[in-house]
MIPA-867902 format. One record per residue (C-alpha): residue in three letters; x, y, z; residue number from 1. Coordinates in pm, whole numbers, plus 50000, padded with zeros to 5 digits. Layout:
<sites>
SITE res    xx    yy    zz   n
SITE ala     X     Y     Z NUM
...
</sites>
This chain:
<sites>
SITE res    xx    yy    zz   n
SITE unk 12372 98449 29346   1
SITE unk 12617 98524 29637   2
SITE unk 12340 98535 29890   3
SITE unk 12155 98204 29728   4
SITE unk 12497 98004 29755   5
SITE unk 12691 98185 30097   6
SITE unk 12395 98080 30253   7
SITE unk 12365 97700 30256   8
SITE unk 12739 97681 30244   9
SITE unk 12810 97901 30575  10
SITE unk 12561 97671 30755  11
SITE unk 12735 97378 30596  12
SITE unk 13024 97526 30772  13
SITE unk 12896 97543 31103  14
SITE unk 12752 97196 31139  15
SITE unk 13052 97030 31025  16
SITE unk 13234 97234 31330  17
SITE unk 12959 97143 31518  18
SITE unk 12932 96783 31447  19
SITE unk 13324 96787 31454  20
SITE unk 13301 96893 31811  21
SITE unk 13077 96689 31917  22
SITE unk 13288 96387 31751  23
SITE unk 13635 96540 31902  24
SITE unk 13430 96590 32266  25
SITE unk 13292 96196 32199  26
SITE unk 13639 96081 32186  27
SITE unk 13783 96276 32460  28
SITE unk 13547 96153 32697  29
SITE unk 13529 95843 32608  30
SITE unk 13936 95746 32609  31
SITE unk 13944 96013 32952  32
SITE unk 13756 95738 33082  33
SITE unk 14002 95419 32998  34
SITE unk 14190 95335 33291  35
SITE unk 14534 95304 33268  36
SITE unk 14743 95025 33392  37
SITE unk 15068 94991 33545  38
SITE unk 15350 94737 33665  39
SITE unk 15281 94691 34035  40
SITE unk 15551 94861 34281  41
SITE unk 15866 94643 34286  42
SITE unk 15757 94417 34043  43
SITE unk 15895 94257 33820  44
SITE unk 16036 93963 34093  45
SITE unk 16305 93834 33977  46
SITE unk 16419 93691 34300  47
SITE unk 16756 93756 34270  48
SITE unk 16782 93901 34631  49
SITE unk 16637 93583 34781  50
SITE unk 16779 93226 34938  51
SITE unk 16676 92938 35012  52
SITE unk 16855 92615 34925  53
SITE unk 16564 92375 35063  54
SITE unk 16231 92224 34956  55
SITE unk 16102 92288 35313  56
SITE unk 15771 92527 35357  57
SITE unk 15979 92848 35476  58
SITE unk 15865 93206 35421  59
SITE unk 16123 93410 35222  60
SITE unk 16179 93781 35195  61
SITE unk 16224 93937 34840  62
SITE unk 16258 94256 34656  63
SITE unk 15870 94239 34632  64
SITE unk 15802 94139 34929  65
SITE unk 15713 93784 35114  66
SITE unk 15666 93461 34970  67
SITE unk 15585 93153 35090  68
SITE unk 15762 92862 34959  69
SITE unk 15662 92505 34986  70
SITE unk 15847 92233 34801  71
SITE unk 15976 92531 34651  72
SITE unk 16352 92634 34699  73
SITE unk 16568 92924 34478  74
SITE unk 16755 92763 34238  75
SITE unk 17067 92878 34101  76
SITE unk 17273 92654 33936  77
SITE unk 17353 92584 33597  78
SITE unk 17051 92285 33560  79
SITE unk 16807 92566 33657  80
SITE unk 16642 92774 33415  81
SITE unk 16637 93124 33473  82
SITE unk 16659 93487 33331  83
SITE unk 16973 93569 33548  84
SITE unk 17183 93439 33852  85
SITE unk 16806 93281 34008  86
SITE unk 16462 93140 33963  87
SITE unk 16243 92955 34180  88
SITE unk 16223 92593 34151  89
SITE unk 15937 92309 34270  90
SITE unk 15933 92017 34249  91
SITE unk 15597 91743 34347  92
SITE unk 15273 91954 34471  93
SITE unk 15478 92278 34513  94
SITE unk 15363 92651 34573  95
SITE unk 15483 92944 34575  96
SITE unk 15222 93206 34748  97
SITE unk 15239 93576 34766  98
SITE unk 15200 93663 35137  99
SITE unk 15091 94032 35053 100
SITE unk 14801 94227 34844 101
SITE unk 14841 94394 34525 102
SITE unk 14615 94724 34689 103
SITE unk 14486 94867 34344 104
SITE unk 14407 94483 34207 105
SITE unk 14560 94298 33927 106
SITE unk 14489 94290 33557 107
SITE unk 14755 94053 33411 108
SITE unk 15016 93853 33517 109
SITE unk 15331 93740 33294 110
SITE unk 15575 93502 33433 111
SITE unk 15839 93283 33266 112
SITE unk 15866 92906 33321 113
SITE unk 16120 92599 33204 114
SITE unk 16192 92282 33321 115
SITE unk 16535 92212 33522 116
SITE unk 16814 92048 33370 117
SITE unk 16650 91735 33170 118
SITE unk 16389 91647 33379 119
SITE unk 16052 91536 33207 120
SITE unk 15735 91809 33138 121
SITE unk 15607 91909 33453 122
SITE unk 15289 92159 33497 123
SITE unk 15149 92440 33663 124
SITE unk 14840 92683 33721 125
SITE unk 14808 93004 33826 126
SITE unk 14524 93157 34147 127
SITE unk 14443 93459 34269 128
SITE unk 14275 93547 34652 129
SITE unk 14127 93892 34661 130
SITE unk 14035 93819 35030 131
SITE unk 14366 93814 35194 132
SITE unk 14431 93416 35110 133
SITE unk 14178 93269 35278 134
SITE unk 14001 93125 34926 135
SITE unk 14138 93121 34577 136
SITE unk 14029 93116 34207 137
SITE unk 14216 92999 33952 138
SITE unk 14317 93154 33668 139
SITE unk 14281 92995 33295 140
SITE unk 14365 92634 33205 141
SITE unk 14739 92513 33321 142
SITE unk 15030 92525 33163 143
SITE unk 15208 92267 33098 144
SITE unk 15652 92292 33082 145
SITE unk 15859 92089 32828 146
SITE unk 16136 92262 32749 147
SITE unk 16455 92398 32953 148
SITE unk 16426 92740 32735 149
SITE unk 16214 92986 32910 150
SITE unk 15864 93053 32778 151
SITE unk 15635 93346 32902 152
SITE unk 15300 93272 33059 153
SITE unk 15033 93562 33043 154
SITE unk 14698 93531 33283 155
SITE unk 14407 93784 33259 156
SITE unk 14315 93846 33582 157
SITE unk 14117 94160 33552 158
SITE unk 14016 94237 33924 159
SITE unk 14052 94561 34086 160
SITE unk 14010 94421 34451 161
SITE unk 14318 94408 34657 162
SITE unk 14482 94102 34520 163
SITE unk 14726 93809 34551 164
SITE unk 14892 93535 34357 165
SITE unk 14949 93174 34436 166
SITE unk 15183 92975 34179 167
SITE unk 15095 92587 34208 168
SITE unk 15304 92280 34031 169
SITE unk 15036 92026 33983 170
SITE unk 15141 91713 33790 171
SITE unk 15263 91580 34146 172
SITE unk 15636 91418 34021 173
SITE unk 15974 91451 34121 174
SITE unk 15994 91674 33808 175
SITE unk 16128 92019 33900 176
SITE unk 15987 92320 33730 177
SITE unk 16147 92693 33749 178
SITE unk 15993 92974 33780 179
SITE unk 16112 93317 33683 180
SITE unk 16033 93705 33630 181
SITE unk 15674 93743 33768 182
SITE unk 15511 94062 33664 183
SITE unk 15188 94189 33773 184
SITE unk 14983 94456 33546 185
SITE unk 14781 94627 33819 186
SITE unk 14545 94962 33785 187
SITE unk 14639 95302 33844 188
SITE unk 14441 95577 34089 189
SITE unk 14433 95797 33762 190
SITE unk 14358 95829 33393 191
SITE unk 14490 96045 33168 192
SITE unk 14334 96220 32882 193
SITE unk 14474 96175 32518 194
SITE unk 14495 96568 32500 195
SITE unk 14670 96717 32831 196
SITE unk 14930 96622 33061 197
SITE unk 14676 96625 33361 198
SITE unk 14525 96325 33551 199
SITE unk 14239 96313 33757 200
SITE unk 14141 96065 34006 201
SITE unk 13982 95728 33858 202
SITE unk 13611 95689 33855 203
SITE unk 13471 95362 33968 204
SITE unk 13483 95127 33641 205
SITE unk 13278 94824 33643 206
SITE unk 13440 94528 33490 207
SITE unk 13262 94421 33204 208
SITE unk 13455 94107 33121 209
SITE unk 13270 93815 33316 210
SITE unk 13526 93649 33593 211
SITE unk 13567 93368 33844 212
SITE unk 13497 93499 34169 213
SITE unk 13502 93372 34525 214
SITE unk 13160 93135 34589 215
SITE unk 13118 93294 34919 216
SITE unk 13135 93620 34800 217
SITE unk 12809 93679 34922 218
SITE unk 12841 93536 35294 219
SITE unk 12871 93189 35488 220
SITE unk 12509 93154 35560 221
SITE unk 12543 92840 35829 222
SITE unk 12892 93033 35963 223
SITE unk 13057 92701 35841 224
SITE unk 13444 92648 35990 225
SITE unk 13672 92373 35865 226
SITE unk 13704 92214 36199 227
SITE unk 13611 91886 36331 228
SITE unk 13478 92051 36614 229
SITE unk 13205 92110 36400 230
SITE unk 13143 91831 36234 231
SITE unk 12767 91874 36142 232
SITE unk 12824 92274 35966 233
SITE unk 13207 92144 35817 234
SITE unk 13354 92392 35546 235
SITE unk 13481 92235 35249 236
SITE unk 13609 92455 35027 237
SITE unk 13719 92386 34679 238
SITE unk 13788 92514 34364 239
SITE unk 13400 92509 34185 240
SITE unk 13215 92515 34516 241
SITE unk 13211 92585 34893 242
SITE unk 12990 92330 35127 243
SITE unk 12871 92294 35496 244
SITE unk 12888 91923 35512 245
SITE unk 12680 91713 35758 246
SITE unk 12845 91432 35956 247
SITE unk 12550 91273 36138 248
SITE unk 12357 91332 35768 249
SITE unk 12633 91241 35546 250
SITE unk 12496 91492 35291 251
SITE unk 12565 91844 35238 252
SITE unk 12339 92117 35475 253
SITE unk 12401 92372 35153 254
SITE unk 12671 92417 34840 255
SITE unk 12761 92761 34748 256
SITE unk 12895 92893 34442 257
SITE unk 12937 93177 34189 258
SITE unk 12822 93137 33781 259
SITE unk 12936 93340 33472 260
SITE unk 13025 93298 33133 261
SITE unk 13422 93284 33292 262
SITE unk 13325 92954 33400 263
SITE unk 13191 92779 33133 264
SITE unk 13350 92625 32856 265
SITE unk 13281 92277 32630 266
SITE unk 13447 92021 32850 267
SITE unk 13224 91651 32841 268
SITE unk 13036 91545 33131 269
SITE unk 13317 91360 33348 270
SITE unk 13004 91129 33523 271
SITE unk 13276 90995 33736 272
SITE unk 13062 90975 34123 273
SITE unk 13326 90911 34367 274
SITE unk 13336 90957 34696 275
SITE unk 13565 91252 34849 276
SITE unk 13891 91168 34997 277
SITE unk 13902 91530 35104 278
SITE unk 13679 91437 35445 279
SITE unk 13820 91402 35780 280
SITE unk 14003 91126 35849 281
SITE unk 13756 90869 36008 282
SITE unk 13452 90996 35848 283
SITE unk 13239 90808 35654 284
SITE unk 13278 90860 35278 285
SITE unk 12959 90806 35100 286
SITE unk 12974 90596 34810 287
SITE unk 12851 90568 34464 288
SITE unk 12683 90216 34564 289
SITE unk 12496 90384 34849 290
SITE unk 12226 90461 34596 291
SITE unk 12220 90149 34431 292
SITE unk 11821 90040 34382 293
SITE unk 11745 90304 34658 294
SITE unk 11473 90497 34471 295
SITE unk 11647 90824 34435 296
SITE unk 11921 90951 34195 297
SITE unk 12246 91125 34299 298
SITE unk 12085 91463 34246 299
SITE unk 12365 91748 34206 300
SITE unk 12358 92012 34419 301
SITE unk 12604 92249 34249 302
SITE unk 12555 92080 33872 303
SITE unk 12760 91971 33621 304
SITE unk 12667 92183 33353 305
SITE unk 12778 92512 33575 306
SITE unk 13097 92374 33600 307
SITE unk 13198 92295 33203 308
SITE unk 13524 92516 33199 309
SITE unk 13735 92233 33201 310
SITE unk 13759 91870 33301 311
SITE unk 13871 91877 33643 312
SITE unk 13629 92118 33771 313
SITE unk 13355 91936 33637 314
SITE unk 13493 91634 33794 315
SITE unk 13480 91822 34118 316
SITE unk 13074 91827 34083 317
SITE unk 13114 91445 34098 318
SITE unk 13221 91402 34410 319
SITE unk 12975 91224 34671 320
SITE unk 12952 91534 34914 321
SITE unk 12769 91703 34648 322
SITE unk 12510 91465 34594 323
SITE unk 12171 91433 34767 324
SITE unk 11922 91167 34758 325
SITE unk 11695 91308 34523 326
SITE unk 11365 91192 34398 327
SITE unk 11384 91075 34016 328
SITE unk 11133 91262 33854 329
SITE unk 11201 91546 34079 330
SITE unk 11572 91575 33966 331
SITE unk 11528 91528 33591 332
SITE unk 11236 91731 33522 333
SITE unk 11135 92032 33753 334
SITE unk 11477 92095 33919 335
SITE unk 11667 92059 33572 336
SITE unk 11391 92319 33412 337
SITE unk 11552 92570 33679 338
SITE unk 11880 92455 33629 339
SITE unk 11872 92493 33264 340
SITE unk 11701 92845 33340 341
SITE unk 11939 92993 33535 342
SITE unk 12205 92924 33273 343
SITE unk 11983 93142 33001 344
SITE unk 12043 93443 33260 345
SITE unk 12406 93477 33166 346
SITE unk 12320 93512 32805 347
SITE unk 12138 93829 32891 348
SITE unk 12486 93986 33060 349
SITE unk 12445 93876 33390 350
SITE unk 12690 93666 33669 351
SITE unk 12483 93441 33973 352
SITE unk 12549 93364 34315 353
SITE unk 12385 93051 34378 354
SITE unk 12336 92834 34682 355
SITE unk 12130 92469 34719 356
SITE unk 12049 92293 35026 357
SITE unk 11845 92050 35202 358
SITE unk 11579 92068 35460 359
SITE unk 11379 91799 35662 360
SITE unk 11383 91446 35626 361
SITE unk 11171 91201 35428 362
SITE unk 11106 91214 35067 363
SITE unk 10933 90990 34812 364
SITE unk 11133 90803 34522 365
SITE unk 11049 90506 34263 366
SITE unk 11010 90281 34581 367
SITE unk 10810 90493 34808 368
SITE unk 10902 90687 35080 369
SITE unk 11203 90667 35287 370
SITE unk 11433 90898 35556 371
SITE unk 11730 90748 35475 372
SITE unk 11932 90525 35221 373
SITE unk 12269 90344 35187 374
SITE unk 12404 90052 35281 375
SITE unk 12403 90164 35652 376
SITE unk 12112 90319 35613 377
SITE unk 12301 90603 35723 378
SITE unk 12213 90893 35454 379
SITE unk 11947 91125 35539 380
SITE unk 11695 91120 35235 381
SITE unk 11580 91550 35293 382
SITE unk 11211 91629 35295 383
SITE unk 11310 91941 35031 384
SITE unk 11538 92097 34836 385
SITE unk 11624 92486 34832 386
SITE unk 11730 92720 34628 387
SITE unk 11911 93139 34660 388
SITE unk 11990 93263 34320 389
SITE unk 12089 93674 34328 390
SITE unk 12118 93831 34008 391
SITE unk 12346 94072 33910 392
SITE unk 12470 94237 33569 393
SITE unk 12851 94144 33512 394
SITE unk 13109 94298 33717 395
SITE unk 13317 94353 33996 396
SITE unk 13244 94449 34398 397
SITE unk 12946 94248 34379 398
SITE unk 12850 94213 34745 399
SITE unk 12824 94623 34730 400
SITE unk 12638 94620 34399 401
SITE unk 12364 94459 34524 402
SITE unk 12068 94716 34569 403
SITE unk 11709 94699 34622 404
SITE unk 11621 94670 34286 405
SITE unk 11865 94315 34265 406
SITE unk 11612 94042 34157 407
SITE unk 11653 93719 34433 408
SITE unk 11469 93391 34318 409
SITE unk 11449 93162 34651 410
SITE unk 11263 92819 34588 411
SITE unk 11190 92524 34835 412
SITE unk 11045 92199 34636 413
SITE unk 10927 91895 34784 414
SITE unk 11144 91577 34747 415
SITE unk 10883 91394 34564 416
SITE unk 10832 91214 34273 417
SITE unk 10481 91402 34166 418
SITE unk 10640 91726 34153 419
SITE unk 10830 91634 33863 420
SITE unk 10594 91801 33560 421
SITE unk 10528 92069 33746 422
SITE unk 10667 92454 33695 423
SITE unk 10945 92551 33948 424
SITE unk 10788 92907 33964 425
SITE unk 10506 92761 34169 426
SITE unk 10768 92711 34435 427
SITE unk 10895 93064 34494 428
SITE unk 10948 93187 34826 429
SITE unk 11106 93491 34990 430
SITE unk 11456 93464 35108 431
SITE unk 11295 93579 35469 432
SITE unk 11060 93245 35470 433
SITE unk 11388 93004 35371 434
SITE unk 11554 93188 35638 435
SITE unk 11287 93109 35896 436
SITE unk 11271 92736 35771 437
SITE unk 11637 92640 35740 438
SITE unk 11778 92952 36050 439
SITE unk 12021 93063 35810 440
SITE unk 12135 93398 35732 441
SITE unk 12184 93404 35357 442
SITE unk 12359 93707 35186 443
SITE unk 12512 93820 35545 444
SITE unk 12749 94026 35304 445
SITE unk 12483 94236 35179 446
SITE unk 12409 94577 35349 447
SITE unk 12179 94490 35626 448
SITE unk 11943 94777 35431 449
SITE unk 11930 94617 35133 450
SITE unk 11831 94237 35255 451
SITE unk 11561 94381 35432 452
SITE unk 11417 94529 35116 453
SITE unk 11520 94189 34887 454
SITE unk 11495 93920 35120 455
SITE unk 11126 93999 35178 456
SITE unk 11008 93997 34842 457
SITE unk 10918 93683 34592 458
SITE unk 11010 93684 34272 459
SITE unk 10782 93724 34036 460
SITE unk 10965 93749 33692 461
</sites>
């Protein structure tokens, strides 16, 4: 009896101190693993070491470091709200820009906010650079002030690149808005375990939360500058896309820009085509009416349906700059199928870099063939229209985490009409043969390595 019973209990024994070791080792692993946050050094700014007593742009030295502040003064008086003896306040179009990195990234940002004295609501949005300032992404939907009482703001940021914050007022009034207490959440080098006292150096953690990130993450591929000096490879840079814009064309040469779930949303179709005010002065801003009974819709380039987070940024797809005289059947049917196909990629956990462009010159629409259209005759109608999309599984460093196994679908379809039914796949090409038709150098932020290995290939998925 003692033998029949010890027997099956003693091993009963030993797998539950197995299997509770295995559970115990599960956990330890798994939380040794979390990273831990921390509020960044000298944060949070409270700006109570700081002056300035004008609107003018002026950089100003705080306890966290340098700001820059345009239409943005401190504010100290009894009309201003604030969480001590000083706030920042704006008024119209102000900013308020961090003119140094957070080195470890950011993953939140809390700030308080009010309106000064009685004024009426004013509003305000938050953007981060993690390239030094030179382009921005902003953060959530704004926020909008109504009260003199100070609220708290929170922003997930959730980026462990070397990062910066820009604070922008946006309704445009006299309405002044103050701005107080900014903290920034950023990453420790270490995680601890739940057990011990001891830290070890952080392992790379990929963010698996999809974000906004920069739509040139991936390289400039016509080494596009924002100067007139240039004005047939023109940067334009705004918040849902980057362009090299065409002068003697008056289309785009390519629009560049990044897709994940972080950017879309359920805002409606805006359909507002307008031309953009954001040219050089003395350029010619294509219209709306330049397409009138020419034979060819307004064919997206970066399209509306990528950019659904909210209203204005689908507005932004809109403007005329982004628009190319495409052929009818060609824009509804075969380049929509892709369009629509991309999109299905972020349901299976991936983020896209994607950039469109135009090649040649002629293409055939419901009246024939043309070269160019507009009142003035003075749009080029392109011969084809490109496509880079690069692949990638959600996360964050995503120039480096491109490898040779990162799928790249390049396509170049005829401007035509009678391509319209047909299947998009038929189209593939290899980055290398776009390169050789258009002489640019797309994904010039890739390991030279790697777009050897990816740029030669076509997809075949």
């Amino acid at each position: 009896m003692f033998r029949k019973t010890f027997i099956p209990t003693f091993l009963g024994l030993m797998m539950s101190l197995f299997t509770m070791s295995v559970s115990a080792s599960y956990a330890f692993e798994k939380s040794f693993q979390e990273p831990v946050t921390k509020v960044a050094q000298n944060f949070p700014e409270k700006f109570e070491t700081a002056s300035k007593n004008s609107y003018a742009i002026d950089v100003v030295s705080t306890s966290s470091g340098e700001w820059t502040f345009d239409n943005a003064m401190i504010g100290g008086s009894d009309n201003d709200s604030k969480n001590g003896e000083k706030s920042v306040r704006m008024k119209e179009k102000g900013k308020l820009t961090m003119n140094f990195d957070i080195p470890t990234g950011i993953q939140q940002v809390k700030l308080k906010y009010g309106i000064y004295q009685t004024d009426e609501e004013s509003s305000f949005e938050l953007w981060v650079s993690t390239n030094a300032g030179k382009t921005w992404m902003k953060m959530g939907k704004a926020i909008k002030a109504t009260n003199k009482k100070l609220k708290i703001a929170t922003f997930e940021v959730i980026t462990k690149k070397p990062s910066r914050i820009e604070i922008r007022k946006t309704d445009g009034t006299e309405n002044r808005l103050n701005i107080d207490d900014i903290s920034i959440a950023t990453y420790s080098n270490t995680v601890k375990s739940p057990n011990t006292s001891a830290t070890v150096q952080e392992p790379i953690v990929l963010i698996s939360k999809p974000t906004r990130d920069d739509n040139l993450a991936l390289g400039n591929p016509s080494k596009a500058i924002s100067s007139t000096s240039s004005p047939n490879n023109f940067l334009m840079i705004k918040t849902s896309y980057s362009l090299s814009y065409n002068k003697s064309k008056n289309i785009a040469n390519w629009v560049s820009w990044h897709l994940s779930k972080a950017w879309k949303g359920d805002a409606a179709r805006q359909n507002n085509f307008r031309p953009d005010n954001t040219l050089p002065e003395g350029w010619y801003q294509v219209t709306p009416r330049d397409y009138s009974d020419a034979g060819f819709d307004r064919g997206h380039l970066c399209p509306s349906d990528d950019r659904d987070g909210n209203p204005e940024e689908n507005q932004e797809t809109f403007f005329m700059t982004n628009m190319v005289p495409q052929a009818p059947d060609n824009n509804r049917g075969i380049w929509k199928h892709l369009e629509e196909y991309t999109r299905t990629l972020l349901d299976q956990g991936n983020e896209l870099y994607i950039l469109a462009g135009t090649l040649g010159q002629g293409g055939t629409g419901s009246n024939g063939t043309t070269k160019t259209i507009g009142k003035n005759n003075n749009i080029v109608v392109p011969a084809s229209i490109w496509k880079v999309i690069v692949v990638l599984p959600v996360g964050e460093y995503d120039a480096v985490r491109v490898n040779t196994t990162t799928r790249v679908i390049a396509v170049n379809m005829p401007n035509l009409n009678s391509v319209g039914a047909e299947d998009w796949k038929k189209y593939r090409i290899s980055v290398d043969e776009l390169e050789r038709l258009t002489g640019y150098d797309f994904l010039s932020n890739v390991p030279t390595n790697i777009q050897k290995v990816i740029e030669n290939v076509v997809d075949k998925e």
